[in-house]
N, C-alpha and C positions, 0 to 999 in steps of 0.2 A: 702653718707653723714656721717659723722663723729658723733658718740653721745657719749655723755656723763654718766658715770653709777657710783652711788655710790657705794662703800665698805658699809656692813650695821653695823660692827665695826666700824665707823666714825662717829656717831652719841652718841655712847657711849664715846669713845675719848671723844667728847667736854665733857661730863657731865660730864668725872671725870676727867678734865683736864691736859688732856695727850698733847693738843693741846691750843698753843695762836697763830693764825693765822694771828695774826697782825704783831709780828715781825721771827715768827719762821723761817726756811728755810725750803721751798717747792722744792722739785728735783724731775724730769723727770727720771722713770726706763722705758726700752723699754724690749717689753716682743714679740717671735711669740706664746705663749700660752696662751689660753685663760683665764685671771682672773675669781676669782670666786668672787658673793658678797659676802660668809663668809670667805675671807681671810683677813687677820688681821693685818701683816710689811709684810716688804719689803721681808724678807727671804721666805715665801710662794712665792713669784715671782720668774719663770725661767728667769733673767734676760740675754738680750745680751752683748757682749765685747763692754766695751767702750774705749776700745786703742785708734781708730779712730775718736770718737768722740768729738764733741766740748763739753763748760760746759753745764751742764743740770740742773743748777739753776736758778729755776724760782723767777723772781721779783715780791712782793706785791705791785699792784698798788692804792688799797685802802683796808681800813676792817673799817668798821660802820656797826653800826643800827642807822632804823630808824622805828618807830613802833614795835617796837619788832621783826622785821624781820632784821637778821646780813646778810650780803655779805661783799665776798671776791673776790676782780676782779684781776686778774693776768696778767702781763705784757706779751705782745707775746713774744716768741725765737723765734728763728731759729737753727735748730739745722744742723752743719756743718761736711762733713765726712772729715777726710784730713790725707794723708799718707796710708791709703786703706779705705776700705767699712765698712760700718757699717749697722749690721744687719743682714739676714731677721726679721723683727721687724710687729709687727697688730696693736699691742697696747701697748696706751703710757697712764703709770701709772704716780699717781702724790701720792707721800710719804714723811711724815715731817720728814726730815732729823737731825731736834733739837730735837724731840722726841726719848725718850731712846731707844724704840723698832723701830724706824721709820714706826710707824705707819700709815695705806693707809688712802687715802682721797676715790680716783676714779680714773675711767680708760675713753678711747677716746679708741672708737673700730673704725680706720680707713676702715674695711669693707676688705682688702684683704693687704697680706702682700707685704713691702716695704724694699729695700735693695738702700742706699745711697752708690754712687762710690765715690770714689776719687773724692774730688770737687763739689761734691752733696748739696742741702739744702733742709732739709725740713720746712717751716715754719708754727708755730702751735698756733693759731690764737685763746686768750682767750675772745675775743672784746664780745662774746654772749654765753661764758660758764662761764657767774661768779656762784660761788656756794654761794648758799643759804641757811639757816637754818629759819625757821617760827618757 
């Protein structure tokens, strides 16, 4: 099963407004190292080559509150190998790309590591990991 983990610098983010989730650009880094929660952009990430990889920008499918509770629900990808392999990759971070530092949101610990061939897809399904701030 796939979960969900916050960065615990993404809470700060929003408060000092390093983050507008509504229109920013959210990108996909594929990591086979373990994230930690106190890491903080993208550069603390061992990231893999993305030569082979398709985009890894992810679409905002909504950002509201209602009750004082914000969500941000994310359009699904797929992310496509083509012209060689992409990876071995575990975990797939998700970092604001409009923010100066590209600062981490969270990570998706797929549970064992993944290597896309030639021709490969993986598809990475936000439909019940919208993130949430109370």
């Amino acid at each position: 099963m796939v979960t969900y983990n916050k960065f615990h610098s993404f809470v700060e983010a929003v408060a000092e407004k390093k983050h507008n989730l509504g229109s920013d650009q959210i990108i996909i880094a594929l990591t086979n190292v373990a994230p930690d929660h106190s890491n903080t952009i993208i550069a603390n990430i061992t990231e893999v080559s993305y030569t082979n990889c398709s985009s890894r920008n992810v679409i905002t499918a909504s950002s509201s509150q209602t009750s004082g509770t914000y969500t941000l629900a994310l359009t699904d990808i797929t992310l496509t190998a083509s012209g060689g392999s992409v990876g071995p990759f575990r975990y797939v971070v998700l970092y604001n790309g409009t923010a100066t530092n590209d600062e981490l949101l969270g990570w998706y610990d797929y549970g064992s590591s993944i290597t896309l061939a030639d021709g490969e897809s993986l598809a990475i399904d936000f439909a019940d990991a919208t993130i949430t701030i109370a």
